[in-house]
C-alpha positions in Angstrom: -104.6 -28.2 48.7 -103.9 -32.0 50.4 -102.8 -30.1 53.3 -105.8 -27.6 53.6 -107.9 -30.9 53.2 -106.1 -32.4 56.1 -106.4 -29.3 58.3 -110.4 -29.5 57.7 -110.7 -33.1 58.3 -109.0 -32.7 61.3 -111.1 -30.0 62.7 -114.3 -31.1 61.7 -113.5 -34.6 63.3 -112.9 -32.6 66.8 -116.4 -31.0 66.2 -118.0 -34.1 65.7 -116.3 -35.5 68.9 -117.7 -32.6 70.8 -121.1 -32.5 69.6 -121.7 -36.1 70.7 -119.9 -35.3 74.3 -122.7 -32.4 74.5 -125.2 -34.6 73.7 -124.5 -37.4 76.0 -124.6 -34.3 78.7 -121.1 -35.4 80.1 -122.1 -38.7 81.7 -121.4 -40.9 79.8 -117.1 -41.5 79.9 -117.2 -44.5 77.2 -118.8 -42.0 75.0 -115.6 -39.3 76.1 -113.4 -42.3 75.6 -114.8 -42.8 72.0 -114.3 -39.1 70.7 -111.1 -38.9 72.3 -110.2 -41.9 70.1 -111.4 -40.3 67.2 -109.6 -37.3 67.3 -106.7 -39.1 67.7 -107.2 -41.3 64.7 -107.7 -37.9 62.8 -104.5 -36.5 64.2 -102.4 -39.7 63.2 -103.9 -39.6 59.8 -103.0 -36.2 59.4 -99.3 -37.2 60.2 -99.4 -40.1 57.8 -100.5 -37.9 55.4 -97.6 -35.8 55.4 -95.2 -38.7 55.7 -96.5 -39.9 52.5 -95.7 -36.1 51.0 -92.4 -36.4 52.3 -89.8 -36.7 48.8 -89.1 -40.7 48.6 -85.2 -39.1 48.6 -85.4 -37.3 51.9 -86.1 -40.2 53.4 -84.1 -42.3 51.9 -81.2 -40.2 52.9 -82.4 -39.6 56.5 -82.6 -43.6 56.6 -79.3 -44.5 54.7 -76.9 -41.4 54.4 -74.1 -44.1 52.7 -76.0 -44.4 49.8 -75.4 -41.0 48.1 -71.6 -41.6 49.1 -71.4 -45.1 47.3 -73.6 -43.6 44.5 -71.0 -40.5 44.0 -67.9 -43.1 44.3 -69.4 -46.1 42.9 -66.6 -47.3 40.0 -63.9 -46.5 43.2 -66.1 -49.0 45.0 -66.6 -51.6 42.2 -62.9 -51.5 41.2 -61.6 -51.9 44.8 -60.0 -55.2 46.1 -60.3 -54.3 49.5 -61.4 -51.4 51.9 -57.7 -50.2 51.9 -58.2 -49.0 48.4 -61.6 -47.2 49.3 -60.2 -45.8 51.8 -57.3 -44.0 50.1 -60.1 -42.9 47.4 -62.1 -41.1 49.6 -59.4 -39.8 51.8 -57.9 -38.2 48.3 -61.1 -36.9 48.0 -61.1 -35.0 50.8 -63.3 -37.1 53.2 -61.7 -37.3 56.9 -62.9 -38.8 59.9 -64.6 -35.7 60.8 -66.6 -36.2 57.4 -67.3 -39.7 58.0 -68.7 -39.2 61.7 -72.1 -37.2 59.6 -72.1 -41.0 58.0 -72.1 -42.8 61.4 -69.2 -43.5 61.2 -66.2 -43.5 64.0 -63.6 -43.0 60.9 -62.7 -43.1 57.0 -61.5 -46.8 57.4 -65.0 -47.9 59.5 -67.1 -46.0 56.4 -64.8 -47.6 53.4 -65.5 -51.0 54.8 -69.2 -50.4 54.8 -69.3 -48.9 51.2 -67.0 -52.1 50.3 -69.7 -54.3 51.7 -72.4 -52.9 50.0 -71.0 -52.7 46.5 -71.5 -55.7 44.1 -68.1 -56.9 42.4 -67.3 -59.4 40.3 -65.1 -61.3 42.2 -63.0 -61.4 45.3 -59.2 -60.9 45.7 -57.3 -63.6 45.2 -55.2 -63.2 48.1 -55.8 -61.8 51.7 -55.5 -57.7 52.0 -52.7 -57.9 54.3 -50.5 -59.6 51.8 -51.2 -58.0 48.8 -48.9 -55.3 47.9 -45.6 -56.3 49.8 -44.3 -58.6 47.3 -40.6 -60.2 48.4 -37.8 -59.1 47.1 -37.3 -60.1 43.3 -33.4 -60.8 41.9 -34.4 -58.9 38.9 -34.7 -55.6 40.6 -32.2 -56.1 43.2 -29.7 -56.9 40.1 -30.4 -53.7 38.4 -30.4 -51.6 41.5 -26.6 -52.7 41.7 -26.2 -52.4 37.9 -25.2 -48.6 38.1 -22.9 -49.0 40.9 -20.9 -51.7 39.0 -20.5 -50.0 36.0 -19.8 -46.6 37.6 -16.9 -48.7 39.4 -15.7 -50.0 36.1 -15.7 -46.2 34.2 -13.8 -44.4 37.0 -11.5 -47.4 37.2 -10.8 -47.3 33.7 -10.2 -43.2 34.2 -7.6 -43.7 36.3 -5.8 -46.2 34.5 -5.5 -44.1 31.5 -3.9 -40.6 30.4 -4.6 -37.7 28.2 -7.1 -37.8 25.7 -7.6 -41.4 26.3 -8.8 -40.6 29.8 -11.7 -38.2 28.6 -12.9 -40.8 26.1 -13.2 -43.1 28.8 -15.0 -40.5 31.0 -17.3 -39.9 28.1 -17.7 -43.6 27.4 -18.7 -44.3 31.4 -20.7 -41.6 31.8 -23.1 -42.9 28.7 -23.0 -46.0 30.2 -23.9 -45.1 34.3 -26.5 -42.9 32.7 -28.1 -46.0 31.1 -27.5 -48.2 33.6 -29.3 -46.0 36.3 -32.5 -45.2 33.8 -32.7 -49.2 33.8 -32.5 -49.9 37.4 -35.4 -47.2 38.0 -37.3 -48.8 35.6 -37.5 -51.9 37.7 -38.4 -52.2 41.5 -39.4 -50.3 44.0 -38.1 -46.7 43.0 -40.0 -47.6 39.3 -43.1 -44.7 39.4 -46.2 -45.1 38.0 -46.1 -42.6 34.9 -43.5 -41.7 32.9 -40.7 -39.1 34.2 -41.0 -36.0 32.7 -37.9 -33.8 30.7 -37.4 -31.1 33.3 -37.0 -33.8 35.8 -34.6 -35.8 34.1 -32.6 -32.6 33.0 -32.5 -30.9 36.3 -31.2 -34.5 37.6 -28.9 -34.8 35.2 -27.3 -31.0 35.6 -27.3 -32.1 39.3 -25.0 -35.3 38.5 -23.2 -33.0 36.3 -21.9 -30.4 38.9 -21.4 -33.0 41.5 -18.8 -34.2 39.4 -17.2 -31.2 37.6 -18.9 -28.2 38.9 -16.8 -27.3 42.0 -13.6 -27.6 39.8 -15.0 -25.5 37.4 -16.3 -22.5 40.0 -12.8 -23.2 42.0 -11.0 -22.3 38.9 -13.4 -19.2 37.3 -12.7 -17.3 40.7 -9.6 -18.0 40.4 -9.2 -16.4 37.0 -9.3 -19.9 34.8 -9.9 -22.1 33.7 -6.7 -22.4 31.4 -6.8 -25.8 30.8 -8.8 -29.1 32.0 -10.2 -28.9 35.6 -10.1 -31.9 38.4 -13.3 -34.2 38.3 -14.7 -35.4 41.3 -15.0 -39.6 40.7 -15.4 -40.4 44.2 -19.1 -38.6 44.8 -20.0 -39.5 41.5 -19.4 -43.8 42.8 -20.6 -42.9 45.9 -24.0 -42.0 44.4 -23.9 -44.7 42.0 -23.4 -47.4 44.5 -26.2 -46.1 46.7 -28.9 -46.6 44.1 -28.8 -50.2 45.6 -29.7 -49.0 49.2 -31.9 -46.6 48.3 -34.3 -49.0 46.2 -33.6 -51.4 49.6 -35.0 -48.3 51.7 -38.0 -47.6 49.3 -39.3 -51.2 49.2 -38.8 -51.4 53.1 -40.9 -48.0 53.3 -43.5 -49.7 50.7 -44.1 -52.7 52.6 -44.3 -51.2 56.7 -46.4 -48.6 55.6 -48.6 -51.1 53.9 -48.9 -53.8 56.3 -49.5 -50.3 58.8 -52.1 -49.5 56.7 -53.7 -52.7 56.6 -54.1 -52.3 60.9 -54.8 -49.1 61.4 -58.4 -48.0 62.3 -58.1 -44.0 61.6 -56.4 -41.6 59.3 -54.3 -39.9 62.5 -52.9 -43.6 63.8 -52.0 -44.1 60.5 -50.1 -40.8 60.1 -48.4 -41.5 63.6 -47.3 -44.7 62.3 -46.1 -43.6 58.8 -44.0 -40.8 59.4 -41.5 -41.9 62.1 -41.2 -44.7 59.3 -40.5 -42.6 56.8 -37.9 -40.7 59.0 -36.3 -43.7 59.9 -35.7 -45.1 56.5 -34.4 -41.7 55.5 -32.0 -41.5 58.1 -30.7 -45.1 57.5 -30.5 -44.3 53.6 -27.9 -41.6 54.5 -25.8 -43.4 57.3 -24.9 -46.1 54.4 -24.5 -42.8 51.7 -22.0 -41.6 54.0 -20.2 -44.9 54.6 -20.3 -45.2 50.8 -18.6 -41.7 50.1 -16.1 -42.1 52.7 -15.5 -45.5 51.4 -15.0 -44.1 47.7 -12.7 -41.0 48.7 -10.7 -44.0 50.8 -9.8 -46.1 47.6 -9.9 -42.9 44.7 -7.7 -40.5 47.3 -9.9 -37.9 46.7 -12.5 -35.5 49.1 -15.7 -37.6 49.5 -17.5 -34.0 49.6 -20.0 -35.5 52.3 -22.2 -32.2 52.8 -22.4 -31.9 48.9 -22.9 -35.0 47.5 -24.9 -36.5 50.6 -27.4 -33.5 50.2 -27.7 -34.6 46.4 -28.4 -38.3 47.2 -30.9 -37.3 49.6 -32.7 -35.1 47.6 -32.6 -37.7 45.2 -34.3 -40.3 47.3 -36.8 -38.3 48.5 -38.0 -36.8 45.2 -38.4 -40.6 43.9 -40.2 -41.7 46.9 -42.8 -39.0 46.0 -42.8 -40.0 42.5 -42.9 -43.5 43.2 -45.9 -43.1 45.7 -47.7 -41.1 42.8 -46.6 -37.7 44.3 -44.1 -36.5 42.4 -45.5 -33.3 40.8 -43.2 -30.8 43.2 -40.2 -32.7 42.2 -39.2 -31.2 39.3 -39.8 -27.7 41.1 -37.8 -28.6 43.5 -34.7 -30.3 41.6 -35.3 -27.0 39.0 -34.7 -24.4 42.1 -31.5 -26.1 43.1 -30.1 -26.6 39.6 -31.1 -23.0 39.1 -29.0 -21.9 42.3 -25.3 -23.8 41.2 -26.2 -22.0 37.4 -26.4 -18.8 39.1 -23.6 -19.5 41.5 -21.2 -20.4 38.1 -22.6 -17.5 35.9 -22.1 -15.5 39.1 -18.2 -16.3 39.1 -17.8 -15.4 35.5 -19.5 -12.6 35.3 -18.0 -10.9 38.2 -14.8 -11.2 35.7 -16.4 -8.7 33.2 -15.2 -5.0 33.7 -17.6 -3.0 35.9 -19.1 -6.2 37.3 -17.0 -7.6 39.9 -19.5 -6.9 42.4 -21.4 -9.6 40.9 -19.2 -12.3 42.2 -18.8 -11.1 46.0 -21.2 -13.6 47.5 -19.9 -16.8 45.7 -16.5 -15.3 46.7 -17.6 -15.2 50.4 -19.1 -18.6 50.4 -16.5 -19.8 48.9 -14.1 -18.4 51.3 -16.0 -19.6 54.5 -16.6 -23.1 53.6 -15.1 -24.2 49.6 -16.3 -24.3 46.9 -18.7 -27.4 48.4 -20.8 -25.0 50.1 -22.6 -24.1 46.8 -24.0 -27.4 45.9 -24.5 -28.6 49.9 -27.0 -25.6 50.5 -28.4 -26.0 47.0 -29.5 -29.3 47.2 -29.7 -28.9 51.3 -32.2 -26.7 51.2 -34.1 -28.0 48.6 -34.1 -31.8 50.1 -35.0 -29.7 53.4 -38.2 -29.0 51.2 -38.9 -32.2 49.5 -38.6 -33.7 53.1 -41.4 -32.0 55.0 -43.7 -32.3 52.0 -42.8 -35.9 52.4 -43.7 -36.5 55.6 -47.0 -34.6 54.9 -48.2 -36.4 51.7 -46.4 -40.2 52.6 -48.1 -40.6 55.4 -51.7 -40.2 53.6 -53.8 -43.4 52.7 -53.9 -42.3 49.5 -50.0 -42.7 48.8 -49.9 -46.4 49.7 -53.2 -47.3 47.5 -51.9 -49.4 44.9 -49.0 -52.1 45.5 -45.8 -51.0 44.5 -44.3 -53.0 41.4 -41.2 -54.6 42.4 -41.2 -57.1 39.8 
């Protein structure tokens, strides 16, 4: 109805306008100038009027397209201490630069410090962004992350000091003790996750430990018809490992604090990504240079085989599935640890049931890998593969804001 109004006013003003140019005969060019006018002021009352019907929403989102954003992540934006944190929100959210150019903006980081701007808070942090989560070393953590190493040390000593049954006690007695030792020093530091680790994690883990130690004795001896009596246990991977939970909570916290301080200067999701990943890559490869000095260093002083392509693919698929966890991205971990663990149980069950009549055929691949590379082979593509996996999933999801949002407790 408004607009049909409009519409009339409109054209009876233009009437009007005309029937005074007829009757000044066309002389008169003030009089022109005056209708002219007129109609004009008709037209851009006509326009106002349907500014005014515009929705009061429409054009508040033509004028400020931020505001639904902050609306829609508003306690993100009121809980933040700094841009870095609203950034990582909306990144997990799935808002890329691409997203944030309809927001005029150039990227994520440029919109987050807009939305942080606009948001009342309470207070401000009490300490600059770029210093807040990378937190110096603490003795307490560094303590513990030698903890398992030293007691590992101590059980496999006191194994090889003793005999008979006494030895297996004492193989009992250390393994209790690494095993608490080690769920202490990841309760501390920089390998400490946010949430609590769930069973099928721990118990794939702890299978993993298991066969590092006993498992290529035991398939060794069921192809070869046994065992008939108590099979050699590989001490010197088992140390190695345990002494490299100290470099490996060195290599998280060093990952923790680069990527945070590359966070804190980097002006788009893509530099970040180009900055994060040959971190991540380089930490990795430094974590298994000292693993490997580690084992060789342990099969030096035990006399025993440091099993390098076993026991170095275990400690990196260890590192790697706590860096997820620790980052808040651990939920393929125990996937991951459970497909390796499943392939040694196969590998074992394999070997013995290929000793059943009728079912020999059951055995011929273990046979053959064994054959072609040891008994090793089993658990080095087990856990090769499978760190393989964890890795590039890795490098996809650690170099995301979103995985550096919070600071990492290393208290």
């Amino acid at each position: 109805m408004r607009t049909q109004g409009t519409e009339e006013a409109r054209t009876q003003g233009t009437e009007d306008a005309r029937e005074v140019v007829d009757e000044a005969g066309g002389s008169g060019s003030s009089v022109e100038v005056s209708a002219r006018t007129e109609v004009r002021a008709t037209q851009r009352d006509g326009r106002q009027d349907r500014r005014e019907r515009r929705p009061d929403g429409a054009r508040r989102r033509a004028v400020d397209p931020v505001k639904g954003l902050m609306h829609q992540h508003r306690e993100l934006c009121e809980r933040a201490i700094d841009p870095l944190e609203i950034a990582a929100g909306l990144e997990a959210h799935g808002v890329t630069d691409r997203t944030a150019a309809r927001f005029r903006h150039r990227d994520v980081f440029s919109l987050a410090e807009e939305m942080y701007a606009r948001v009342p808070r309470a207070g401000e942090p009490a300490e600059p962004p770029e210093t807040r989560g990378t937190p110096e070393p603490r003795a307490a953590w560094v303590a513990t992350a030698l903890l398992p190493g030293a007691v590992c040390g101590l059980a496999v000593a006191g194994m090889h000091a003793l005999g008979g049954n006494l030895r297996l006690v004492a193989g009992i007695f250390g393994a209790i003790a690494v095993t608490a030792a080690l769920c202490v020093a990841l309760r501390h530091g920089p390998l400490h996750t946010p949430g609590r680790t769930g069973t099928a994690t721990r118990a794939w883990t702890g299978w993993l430990i298991l066969y590092a130690v006993c498992g290529d004795g035991l398939l060794a001896a069921a192809l070869a018809g046994g065992p008939d009596g108590p099979w050699p246990l590989a001490t010197a991977p088992a140390l190695g490992l345990a002494l490299a939970v100290a470099p490996a909570a060195w290599c998280a916290y060093l990952f923790a604090t680069k990527a945070r301080s590359r966070l804190a200067v980097s002006r788009g999701l893509a530099e970040l990504r180009a900055a994060v990943r040959p971190l991540l890559l380089g930490v990795f490869a430094m974590f298994l240079t000292v693993l490997a000095i580690l084992l060789g260093l342990s099969g030096a002083v035990l006399g025993e085989d440091a099993a390098y392509a076993g026991a170095g693919a275990l400690g990196a698929l260890l590192l790697l599935g706590r860096l997820l966890a620790a980052h808040g991205a651990g939920h393929v971990q125990a996937a991951v640890l459970g497909a390796a663990a499943g392939a040694e149980m196969l590998a074992l069950a394999s070997a013995f049931a290929g000793r059943l009549p009728g079912f020999s055929v059951l055995a011929v691949p273990v046979e053959a890998a064994v054959d072609a590379g040891g008994p090793g082979l089993v658990p080095a593509a087990a856990c090769g593969a499978a760190a393989l996996v964890l890795l590039v999933h890795a490098v996809r999801r650690l170099a995301c804001a979103s995985a550096h949002a919070t600071p990492e407790d290393a208290s």
